[in-house]
Structures are given as structure tokens and as C-alpha cells.
PQR file of N, CA, C, O and H, with PARSE charges and radii, in Angstrom:
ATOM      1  N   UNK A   1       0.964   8.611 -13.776 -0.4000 1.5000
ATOM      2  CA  UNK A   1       0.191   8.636 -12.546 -0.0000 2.0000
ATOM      3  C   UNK A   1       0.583   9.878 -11.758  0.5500 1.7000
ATOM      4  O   UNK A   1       1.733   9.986 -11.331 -0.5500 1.4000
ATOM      5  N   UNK A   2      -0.502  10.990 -11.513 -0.4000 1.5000
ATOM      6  CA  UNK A   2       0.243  11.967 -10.524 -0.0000 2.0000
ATOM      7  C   UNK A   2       0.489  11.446  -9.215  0.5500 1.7000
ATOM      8  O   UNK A   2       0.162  10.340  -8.786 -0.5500 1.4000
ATOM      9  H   UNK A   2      -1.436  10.903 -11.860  0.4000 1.0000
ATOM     10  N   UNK A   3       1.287  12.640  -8.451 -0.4000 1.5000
ATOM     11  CA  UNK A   3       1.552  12.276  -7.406 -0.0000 2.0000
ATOM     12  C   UNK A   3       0.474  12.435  -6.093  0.5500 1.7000
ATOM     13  O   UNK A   3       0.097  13.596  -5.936 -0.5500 1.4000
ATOM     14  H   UNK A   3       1.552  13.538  -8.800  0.4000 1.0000
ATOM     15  N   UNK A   4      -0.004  11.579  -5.259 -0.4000 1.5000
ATOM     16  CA  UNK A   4      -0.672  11.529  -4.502 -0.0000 2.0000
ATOM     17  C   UNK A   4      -0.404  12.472  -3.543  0.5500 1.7000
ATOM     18  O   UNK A   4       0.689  12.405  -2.981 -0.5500 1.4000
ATOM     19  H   UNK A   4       0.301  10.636  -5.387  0.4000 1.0000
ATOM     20  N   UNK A   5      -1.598  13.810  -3.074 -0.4000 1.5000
ATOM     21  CA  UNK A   5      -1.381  14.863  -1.580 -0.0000 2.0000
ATOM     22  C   UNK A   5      -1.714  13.805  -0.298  0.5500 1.7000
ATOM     23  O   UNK A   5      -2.167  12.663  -0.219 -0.5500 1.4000
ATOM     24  H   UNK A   5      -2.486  13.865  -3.531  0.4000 1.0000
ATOM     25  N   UNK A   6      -1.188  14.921   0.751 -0.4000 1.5000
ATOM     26  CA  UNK A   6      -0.826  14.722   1.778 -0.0000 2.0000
ATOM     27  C   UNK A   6      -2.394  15.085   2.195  0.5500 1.7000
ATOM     28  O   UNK A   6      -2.574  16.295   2.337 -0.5500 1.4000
ATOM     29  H   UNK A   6      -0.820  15.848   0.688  0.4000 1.0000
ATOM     30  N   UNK A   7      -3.229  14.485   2.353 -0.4000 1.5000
ATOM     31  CA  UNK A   7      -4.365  15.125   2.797 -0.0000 2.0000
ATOM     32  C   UNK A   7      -5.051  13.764   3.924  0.5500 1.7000
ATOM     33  O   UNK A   7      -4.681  12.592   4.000 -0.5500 1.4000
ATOM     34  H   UNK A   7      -3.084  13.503   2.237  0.4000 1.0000
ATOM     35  N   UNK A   8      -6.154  14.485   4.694 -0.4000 1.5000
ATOM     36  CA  UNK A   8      -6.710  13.998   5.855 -0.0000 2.0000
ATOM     37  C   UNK A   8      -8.061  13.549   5.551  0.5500 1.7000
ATOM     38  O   UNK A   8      -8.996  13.978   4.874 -0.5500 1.4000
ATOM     39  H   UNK A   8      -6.455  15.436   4.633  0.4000 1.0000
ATOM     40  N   UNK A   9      -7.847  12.576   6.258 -0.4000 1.5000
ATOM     41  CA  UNK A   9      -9.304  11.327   6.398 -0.0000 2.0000
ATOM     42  C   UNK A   9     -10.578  12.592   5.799  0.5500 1.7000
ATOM     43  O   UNK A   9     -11.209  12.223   4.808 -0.5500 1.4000
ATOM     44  H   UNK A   9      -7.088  12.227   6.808  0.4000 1.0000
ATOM     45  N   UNK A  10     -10.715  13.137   6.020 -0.4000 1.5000
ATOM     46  CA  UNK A  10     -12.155  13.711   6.188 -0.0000 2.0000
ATOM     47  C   UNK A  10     -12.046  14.509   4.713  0.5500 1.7000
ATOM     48  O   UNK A  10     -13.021  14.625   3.970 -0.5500 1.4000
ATOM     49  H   UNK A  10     -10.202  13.436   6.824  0.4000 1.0000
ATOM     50  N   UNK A  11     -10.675  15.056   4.391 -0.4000 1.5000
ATOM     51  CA  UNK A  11     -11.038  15.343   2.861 -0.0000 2.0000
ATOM     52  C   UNK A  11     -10.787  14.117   1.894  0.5500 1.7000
ATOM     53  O   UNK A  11     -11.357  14.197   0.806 -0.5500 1.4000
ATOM     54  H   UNK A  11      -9.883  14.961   4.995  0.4000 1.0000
ATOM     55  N   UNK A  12     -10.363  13.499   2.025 -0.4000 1.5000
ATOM     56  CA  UNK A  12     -10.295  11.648   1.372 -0.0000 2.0000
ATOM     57  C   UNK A  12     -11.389  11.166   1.214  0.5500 1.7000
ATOM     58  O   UNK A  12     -11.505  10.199   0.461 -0.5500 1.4000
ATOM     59  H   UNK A  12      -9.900  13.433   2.909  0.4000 1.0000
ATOM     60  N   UNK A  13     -12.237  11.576   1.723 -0.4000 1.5000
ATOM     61  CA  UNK A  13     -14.053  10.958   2.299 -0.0000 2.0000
ATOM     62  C   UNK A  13     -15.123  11.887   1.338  0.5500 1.7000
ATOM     63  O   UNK A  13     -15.974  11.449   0.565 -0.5500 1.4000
ATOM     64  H   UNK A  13     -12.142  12.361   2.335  0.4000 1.0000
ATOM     65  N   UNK A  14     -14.786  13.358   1.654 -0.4000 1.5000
ATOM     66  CA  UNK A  14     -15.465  14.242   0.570 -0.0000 2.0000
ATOM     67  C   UNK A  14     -15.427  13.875  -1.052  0.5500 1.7000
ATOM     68  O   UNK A  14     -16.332  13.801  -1.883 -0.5500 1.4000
ATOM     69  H   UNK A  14     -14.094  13.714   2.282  0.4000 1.0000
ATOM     70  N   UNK A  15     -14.028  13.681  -1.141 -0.4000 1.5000
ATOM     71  CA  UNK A  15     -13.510  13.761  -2.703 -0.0000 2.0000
ATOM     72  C   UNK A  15     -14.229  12.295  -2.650  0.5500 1.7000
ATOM     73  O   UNK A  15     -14.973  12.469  -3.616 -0.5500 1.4000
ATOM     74  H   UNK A  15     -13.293  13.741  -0.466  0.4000 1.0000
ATOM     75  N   UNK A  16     -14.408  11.516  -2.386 -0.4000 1.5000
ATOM     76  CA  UNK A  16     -15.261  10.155  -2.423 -0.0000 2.0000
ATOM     77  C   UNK A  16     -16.519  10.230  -2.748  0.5500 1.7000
ATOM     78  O   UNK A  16     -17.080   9.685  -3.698 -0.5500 1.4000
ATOM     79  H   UNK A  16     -13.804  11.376  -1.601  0.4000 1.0000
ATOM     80  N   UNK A  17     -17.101  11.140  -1.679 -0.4000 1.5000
ATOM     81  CA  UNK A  17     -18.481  11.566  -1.720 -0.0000 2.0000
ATOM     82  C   UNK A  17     -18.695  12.233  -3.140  0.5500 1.7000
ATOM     83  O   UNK A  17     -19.788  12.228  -3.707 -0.5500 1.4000
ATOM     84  H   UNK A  17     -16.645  11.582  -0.907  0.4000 1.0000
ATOM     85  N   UNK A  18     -17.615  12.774  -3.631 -0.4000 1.5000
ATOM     86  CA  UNK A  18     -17.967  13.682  -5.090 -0.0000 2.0000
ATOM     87  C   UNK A  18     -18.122  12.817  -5.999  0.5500 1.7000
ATOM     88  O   UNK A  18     -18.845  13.093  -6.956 -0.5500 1.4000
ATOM     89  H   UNK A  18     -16.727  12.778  -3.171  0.4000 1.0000
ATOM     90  N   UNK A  19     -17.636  11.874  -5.934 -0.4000 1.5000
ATOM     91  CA  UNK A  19     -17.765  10.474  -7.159 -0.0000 2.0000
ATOM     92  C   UNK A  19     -18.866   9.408  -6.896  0.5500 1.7000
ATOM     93  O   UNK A  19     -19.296   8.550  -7.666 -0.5500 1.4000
ATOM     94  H   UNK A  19     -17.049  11.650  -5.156  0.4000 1.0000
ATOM     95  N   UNK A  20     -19.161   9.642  -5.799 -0.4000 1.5000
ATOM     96  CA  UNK A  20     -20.552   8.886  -5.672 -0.0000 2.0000
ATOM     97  C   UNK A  20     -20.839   7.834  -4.563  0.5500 1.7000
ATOM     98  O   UNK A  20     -21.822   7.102  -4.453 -0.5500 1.4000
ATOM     99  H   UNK A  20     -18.812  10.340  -5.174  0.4000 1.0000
ATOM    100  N   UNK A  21     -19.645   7.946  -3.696 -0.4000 1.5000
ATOM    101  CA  UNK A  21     -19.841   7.062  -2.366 -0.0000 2.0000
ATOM    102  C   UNK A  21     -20.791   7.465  -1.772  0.5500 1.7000
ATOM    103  O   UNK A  21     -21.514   8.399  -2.120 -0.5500 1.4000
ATOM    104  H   UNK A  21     -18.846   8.541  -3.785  0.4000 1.0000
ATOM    105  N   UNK A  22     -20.918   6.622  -0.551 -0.4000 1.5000
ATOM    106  CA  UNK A  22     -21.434   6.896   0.806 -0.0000 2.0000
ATOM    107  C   UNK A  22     -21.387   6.945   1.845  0.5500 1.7000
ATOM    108  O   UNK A  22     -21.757   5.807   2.132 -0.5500 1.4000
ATOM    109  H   UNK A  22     -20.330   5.864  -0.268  0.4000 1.0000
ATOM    110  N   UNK A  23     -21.190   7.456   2.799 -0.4000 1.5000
ATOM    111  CA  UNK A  23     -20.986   6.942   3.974 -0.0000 2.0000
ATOM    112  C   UNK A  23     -22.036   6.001   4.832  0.5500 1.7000
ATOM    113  O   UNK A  23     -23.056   6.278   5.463 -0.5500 1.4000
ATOM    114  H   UNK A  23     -20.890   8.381   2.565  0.4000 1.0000
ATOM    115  N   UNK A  24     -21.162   4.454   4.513 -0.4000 1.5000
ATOM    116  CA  UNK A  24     -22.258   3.856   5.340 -0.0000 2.0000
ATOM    117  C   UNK A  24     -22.815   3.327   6.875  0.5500 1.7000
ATOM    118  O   UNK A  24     -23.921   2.984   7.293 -0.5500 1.4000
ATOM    119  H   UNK A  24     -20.334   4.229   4.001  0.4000 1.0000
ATOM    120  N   UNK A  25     -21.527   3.438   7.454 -0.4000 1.5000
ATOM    121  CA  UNK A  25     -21.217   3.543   9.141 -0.0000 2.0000
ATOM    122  C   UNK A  25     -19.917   3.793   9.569  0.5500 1.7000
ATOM    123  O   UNK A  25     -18.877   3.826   8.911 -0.5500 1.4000
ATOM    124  H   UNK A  25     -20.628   3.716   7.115  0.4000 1.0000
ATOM    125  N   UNK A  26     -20.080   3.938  10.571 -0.4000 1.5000
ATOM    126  CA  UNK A  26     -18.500   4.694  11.414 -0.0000 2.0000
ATOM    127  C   UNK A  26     -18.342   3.803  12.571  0.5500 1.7000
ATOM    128  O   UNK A  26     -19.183   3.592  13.444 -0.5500 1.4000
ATOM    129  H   UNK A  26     -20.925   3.911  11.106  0.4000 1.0000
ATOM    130  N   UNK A  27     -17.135   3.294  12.472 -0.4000 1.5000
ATOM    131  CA  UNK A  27     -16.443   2.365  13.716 -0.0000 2.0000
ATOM    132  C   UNK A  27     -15.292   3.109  14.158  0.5500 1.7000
ATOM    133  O   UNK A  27     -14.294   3.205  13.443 -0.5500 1.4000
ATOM    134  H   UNK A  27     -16.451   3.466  11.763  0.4000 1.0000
ATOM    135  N   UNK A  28     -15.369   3.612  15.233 -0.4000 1.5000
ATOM    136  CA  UNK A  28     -13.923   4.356  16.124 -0.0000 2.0000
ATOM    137  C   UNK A  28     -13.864   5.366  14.951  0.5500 1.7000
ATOM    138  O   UNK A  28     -14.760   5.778  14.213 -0.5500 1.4000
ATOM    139  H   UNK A  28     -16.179   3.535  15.813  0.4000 1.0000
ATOM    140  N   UNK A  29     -12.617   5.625  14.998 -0.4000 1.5000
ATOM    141  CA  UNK A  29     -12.072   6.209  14.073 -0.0000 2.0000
ATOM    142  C   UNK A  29     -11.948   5.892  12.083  0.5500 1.7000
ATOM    143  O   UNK A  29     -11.332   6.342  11.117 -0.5500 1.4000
ATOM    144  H   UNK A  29     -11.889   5.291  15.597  0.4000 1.0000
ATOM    145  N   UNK A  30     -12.577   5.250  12.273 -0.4000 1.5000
ATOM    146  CA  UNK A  30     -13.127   4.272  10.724 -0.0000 2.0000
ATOM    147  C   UNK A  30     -14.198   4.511   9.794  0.5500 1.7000
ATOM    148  O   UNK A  30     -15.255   3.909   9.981 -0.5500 1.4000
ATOM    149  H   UNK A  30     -13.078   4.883  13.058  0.4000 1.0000
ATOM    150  N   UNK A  31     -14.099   5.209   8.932 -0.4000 1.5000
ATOM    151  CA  UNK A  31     -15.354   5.502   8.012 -0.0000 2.0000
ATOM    152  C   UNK A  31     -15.713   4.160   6.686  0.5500 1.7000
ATOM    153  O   UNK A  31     -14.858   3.959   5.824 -0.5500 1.4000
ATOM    154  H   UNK A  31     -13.241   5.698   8.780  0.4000 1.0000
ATOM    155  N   UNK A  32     -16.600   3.615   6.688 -0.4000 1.5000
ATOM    156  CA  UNK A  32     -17.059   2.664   5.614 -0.0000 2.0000
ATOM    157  C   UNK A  32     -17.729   3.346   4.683  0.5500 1.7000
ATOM    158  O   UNK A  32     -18.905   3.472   5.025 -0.5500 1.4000
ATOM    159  H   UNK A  32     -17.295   3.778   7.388  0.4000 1.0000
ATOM    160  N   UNK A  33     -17.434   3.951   3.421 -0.4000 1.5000
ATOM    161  CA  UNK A  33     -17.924   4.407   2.562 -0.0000 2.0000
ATOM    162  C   UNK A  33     -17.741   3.066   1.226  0.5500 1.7000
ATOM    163  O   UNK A  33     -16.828   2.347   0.821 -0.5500 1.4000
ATOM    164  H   UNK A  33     -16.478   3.848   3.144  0.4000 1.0000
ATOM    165  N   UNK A  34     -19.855   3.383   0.755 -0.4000 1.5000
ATOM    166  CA  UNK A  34     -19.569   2.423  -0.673 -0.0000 2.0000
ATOM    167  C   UNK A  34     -20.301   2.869  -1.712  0.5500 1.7000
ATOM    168  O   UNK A  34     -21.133   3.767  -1.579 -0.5500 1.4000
ATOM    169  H   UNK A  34     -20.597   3.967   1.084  0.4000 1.0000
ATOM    170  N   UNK A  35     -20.085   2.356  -2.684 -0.4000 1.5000
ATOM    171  CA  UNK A  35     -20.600   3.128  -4.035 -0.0000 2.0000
ATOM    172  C   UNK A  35     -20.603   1.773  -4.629  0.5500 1.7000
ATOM    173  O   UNK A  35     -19.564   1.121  -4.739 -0.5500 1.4000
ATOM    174  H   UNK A  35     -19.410   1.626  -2.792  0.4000 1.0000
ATOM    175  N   UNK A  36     -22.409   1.102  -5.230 -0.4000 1.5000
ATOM    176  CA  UNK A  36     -22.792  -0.109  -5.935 -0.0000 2.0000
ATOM    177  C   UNK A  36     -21.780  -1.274  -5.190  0.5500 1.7000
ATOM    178  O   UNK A  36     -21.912  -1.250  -3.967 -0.5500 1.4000
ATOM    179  H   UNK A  36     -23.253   1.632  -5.142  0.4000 1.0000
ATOM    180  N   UNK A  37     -20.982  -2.097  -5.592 -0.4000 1.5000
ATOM    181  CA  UNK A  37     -20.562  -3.294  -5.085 -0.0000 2.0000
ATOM    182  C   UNK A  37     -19.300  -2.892  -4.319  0.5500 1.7000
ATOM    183  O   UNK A  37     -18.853  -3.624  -3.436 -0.5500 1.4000
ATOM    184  H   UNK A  37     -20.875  -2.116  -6.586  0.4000 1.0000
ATOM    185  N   UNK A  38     -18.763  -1.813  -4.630 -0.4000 1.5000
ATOM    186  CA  UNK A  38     -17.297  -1.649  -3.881 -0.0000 2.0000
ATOM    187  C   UNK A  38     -17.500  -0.857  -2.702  0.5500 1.7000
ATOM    188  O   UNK A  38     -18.428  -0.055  -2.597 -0.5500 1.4000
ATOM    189  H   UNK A  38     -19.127  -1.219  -5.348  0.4000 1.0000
ATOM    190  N   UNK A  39     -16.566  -1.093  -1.733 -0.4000 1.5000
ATOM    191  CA  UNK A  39     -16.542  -0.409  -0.619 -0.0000 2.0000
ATOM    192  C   UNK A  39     -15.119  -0.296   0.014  0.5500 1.7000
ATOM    193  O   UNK A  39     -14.197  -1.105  -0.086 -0.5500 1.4000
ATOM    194  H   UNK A  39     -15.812  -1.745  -1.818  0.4000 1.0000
ATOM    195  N   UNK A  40     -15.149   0.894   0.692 -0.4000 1.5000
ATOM    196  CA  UNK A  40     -13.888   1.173   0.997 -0.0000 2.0000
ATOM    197  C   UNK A  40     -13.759   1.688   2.488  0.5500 1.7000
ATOM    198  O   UNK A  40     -14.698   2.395   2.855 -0.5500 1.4000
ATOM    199  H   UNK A  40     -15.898   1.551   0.774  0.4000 1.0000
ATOM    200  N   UNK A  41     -12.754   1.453   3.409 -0.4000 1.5000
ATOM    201  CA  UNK A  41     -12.445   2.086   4.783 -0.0000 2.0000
ATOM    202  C   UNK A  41     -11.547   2.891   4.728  0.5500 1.7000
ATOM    203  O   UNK A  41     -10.491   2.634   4.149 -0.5500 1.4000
ATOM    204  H   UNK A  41     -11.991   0.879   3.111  0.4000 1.0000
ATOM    205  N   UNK A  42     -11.838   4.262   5.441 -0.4000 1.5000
ATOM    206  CA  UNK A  42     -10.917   5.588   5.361 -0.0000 2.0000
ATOM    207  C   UNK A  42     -11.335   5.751   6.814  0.5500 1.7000
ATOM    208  O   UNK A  42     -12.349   5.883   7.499 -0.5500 1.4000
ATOM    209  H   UNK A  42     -12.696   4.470   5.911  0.4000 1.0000
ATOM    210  N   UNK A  43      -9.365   5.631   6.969 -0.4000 1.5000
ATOM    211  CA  UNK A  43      -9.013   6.049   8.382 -0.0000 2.0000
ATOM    212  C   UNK A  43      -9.682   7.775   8.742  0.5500 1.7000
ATOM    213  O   UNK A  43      -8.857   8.585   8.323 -0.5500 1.4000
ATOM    214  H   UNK A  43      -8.541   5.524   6.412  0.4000 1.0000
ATOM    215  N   UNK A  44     -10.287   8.126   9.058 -0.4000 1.5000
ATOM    216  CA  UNK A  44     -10.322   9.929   9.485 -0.0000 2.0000
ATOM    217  C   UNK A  44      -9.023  10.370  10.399  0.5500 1.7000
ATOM    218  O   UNK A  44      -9.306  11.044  11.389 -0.5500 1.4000
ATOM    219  H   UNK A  44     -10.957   7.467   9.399  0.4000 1.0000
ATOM    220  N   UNK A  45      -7.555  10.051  10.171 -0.4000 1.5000
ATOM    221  CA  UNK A  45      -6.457  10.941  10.515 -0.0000 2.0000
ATOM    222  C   UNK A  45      -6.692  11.876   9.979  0.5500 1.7000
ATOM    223  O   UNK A  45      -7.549  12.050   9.113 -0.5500 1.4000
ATOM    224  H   UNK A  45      -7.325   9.503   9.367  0.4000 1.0000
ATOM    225  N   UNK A  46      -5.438  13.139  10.733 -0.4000 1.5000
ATOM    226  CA  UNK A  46      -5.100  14.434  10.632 -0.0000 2.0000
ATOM    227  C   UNK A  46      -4.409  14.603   8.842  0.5500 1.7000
ATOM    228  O   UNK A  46      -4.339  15.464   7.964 -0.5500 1.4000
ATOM    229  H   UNK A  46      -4.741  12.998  11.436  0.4000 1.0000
ATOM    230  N   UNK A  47      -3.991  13.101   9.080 -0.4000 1.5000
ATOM    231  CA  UNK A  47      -3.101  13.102   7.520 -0.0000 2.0000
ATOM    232  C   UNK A  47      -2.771  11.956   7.321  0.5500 1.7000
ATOM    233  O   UNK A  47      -1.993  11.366   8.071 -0.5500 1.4000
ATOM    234  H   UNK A  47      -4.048  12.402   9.793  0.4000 1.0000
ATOM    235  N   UNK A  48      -3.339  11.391   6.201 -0.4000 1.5000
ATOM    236  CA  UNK A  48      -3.487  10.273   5.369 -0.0000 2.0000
ATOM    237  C   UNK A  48      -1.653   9.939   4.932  0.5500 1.7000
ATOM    238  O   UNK A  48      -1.087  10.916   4.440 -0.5500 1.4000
ATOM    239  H   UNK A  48      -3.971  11.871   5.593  0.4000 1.0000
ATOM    240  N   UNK A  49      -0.955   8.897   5.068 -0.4000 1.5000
ATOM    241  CA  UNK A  49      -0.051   8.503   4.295 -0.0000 2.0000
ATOM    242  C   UNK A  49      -0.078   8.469   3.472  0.5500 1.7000
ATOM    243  O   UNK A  49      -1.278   8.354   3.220 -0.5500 1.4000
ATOM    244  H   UNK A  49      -1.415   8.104   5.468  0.4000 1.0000
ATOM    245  N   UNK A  50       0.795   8.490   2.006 -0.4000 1.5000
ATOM    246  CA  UNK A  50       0.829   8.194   0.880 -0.0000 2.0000
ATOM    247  C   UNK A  50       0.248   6.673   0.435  0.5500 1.7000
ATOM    248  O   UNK A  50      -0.577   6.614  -0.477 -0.5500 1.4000
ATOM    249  H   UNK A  50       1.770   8.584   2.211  0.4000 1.0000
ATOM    250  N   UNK A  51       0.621   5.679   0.985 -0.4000 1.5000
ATOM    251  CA  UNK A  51       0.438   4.131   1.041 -0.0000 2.0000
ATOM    252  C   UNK A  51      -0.770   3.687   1.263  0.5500 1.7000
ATOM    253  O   UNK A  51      -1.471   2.952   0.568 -0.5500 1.4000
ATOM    254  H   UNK A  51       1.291   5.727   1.726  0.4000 1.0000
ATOM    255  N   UNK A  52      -1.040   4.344   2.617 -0.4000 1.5000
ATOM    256  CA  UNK A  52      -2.752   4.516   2.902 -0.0000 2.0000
ATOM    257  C   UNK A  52      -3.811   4.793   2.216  0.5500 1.7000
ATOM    258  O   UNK A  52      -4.863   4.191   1.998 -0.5500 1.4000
ATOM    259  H   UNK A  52      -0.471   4.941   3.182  0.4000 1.0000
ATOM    260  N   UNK A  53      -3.151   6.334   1.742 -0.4000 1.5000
ATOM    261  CA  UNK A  53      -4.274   6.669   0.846 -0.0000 2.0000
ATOM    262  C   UNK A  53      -4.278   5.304  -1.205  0.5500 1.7000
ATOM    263  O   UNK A  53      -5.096   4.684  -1.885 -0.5500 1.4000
ATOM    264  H   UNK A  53      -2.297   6.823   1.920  0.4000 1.0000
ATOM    265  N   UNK A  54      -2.649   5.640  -1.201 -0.4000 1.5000
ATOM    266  CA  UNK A  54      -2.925   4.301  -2.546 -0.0000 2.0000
ATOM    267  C   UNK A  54      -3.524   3.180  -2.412  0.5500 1.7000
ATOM    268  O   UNK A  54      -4.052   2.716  -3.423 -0.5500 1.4000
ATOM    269  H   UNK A  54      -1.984   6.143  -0.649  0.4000 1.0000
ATOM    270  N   UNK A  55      -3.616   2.419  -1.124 -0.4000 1.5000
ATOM    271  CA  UNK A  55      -4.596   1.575  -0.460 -0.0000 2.0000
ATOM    272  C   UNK A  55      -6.051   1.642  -1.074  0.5500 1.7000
ATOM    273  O   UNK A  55      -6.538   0.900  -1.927 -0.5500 1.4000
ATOM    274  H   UNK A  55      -3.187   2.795  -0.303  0.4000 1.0000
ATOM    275  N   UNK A  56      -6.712   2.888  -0.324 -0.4000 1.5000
ATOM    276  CA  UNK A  56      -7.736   2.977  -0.119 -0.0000 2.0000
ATOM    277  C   UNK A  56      -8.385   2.826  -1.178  0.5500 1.7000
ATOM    278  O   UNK A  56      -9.392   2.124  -1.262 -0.5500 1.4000
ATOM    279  H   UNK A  56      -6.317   3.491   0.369  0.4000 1.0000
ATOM    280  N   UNK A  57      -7.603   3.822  -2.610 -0.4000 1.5000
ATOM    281  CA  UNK A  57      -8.328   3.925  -3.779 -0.0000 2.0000
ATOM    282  C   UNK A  57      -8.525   2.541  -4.122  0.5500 1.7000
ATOM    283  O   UNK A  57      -9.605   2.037  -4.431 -0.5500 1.4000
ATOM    284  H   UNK A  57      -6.785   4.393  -2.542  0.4000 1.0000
ATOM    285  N   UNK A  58      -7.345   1.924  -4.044 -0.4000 1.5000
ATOM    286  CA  UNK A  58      -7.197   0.429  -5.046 -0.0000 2.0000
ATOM    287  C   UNK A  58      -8.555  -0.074  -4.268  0.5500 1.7000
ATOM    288  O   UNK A  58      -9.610   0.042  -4.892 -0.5500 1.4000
ATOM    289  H   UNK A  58      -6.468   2.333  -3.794  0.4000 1.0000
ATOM    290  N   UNK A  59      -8.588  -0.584  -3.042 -0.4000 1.5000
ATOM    291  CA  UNK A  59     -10.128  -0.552  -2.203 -0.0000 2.0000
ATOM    292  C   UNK A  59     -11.413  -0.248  -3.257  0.5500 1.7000
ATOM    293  O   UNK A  59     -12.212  -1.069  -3.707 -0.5500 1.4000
ATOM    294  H   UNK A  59      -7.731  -0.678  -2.535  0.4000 1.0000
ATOM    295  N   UNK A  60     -11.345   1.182  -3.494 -0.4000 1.5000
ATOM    296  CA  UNK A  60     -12.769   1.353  -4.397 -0.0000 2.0000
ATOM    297  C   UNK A  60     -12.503   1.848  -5.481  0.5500 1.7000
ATOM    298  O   UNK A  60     -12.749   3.031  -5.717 -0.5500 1.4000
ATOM    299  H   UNK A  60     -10.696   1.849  -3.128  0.4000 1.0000
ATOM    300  N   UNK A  61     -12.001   1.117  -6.265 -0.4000 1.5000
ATOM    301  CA  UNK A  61     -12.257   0.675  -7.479 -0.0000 2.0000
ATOM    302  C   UNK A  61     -11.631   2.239  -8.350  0.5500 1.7000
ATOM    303  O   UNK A  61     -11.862   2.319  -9.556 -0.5500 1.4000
ATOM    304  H   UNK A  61     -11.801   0.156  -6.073  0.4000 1.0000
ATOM    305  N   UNK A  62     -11.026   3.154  -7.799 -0.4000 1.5000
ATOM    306  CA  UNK A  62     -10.504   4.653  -8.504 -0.0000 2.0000
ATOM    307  C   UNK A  62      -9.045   4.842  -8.600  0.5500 1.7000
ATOM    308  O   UNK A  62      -8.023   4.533  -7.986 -0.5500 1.4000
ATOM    309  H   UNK A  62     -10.839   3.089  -6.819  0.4000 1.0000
ATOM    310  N   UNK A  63      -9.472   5.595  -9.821 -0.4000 1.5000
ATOM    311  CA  UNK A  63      -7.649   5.536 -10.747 -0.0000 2.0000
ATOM    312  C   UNK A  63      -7.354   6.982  -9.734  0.5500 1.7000
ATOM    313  O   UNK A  63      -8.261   7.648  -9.234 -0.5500 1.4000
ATOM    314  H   UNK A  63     -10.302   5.846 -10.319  0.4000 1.0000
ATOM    315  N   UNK A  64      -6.262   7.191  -9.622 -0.4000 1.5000
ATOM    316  CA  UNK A  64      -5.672   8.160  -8.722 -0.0000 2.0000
ATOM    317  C   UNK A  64      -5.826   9.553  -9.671  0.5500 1.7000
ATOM    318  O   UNK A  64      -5.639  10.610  -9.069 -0.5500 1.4000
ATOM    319  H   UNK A  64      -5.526   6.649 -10.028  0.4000 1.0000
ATOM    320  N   UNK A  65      -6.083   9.615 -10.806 -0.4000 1.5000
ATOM    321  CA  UNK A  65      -6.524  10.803 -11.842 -0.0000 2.0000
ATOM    322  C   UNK A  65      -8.024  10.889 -11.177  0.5500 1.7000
ATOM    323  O   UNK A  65      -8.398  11.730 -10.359 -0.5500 1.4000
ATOM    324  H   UNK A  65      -6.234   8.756 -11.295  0.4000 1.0000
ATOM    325  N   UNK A  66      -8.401  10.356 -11.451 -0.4000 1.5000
ATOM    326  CA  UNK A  66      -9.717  10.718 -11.032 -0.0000 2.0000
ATOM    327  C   UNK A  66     -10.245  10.816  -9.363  0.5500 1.7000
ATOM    328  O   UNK A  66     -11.106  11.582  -8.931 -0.5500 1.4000
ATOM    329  H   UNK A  66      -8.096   9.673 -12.116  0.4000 1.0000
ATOM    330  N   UNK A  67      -9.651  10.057  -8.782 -0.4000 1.5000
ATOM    331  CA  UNK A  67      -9.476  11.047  -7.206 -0.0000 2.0000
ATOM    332  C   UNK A  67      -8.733  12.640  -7.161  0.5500 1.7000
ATOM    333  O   UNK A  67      -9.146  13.448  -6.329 -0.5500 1.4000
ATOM    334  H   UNK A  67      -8.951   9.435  -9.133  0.4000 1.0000
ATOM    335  N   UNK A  68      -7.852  12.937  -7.915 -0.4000 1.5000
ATOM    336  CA  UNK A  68      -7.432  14.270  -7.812 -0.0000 2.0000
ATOM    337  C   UNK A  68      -8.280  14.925  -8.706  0.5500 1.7000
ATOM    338  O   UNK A  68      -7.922  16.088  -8.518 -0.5500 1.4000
ATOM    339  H   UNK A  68      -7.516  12.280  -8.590  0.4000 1.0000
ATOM    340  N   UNK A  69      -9.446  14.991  -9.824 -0.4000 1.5000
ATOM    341  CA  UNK A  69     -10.029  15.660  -9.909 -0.0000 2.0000
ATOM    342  C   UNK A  69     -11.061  16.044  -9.026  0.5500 1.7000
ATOM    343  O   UNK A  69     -11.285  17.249  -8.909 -0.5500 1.4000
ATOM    344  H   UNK A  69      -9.737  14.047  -9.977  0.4000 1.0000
ATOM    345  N   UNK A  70     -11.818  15.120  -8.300 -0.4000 1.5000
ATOM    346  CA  UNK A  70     -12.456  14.932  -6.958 -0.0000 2.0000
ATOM    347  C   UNK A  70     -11.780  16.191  -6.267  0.5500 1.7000
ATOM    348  O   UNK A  70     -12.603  16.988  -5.818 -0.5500 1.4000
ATOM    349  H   UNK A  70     -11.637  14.141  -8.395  0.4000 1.0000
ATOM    350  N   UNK A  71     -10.984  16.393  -6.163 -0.4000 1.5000
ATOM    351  CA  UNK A  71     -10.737  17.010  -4.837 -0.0000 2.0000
ATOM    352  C   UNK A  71     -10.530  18.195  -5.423  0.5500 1.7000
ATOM    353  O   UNK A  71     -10.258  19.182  -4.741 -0.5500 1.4000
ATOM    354  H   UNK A  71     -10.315  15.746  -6.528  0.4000 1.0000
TER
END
């Protein structure tokens, strides 16, 4: 498993968007992006935690290889 970057809500959301999410509404600071049955919430911080971001993927359904090609 590589190691997960230090990166921010809004590039967490792109590399999402490259695999086929969506953005489907925004609460506060809260992005709901989904792709077919899964859906996932990405905080938009300056900088995503490590934990957070392993969160999120497990959320929608992506192996952490294939989020770092995303990006």
C-alpha cells in the first residue's frame, strides 16, 4: 500500500472527480461527492490528515493505488 500525501480537501475532490465522482451538494465546509451507489464526504481543509483522507477512500469504495494515480 503506498503511502498516503498530505494534500487538501479540494485536491482530494479533483482526484475523485478523475475517477468518476460527483459533486453532489455542499454543506458548510462539506463536499458530498458520489459515483453509482457509493458516496463519500470530503472535508475541503487546507490539509487533509492521513486518517481522514484513509477514511474517505474506504467511504467510496477506492484502493489507495488508484487514488494516487488520480492525482
Amino acid at each position: 500500500m503506498p503511502k498516503l500525501p498530505r494534500i487538501s480537501g479540494a485536491e482530494a475532490l479533483k482526484a475523485l472527480q478523475k475517477l468518476g465522482f460527483e459533486k453532489v451538494r455542499q454543506s458548510g465546509s462539506h463536499v458530498i461527492a458520489r459515483r453509482g451507489s457509493k458516496g463519500c464526504v470530503i472535508p475541503m481543509h487546507a490539509e487533509l490528515k492521513i486518517g481522514t483522507l484513509a477514511g474517505l477512500l474506504r467511504q467510496a469504495d477506492v484502493s489507495p493505488e488508484e487514488f494516487m494515480e488520480a492525482l
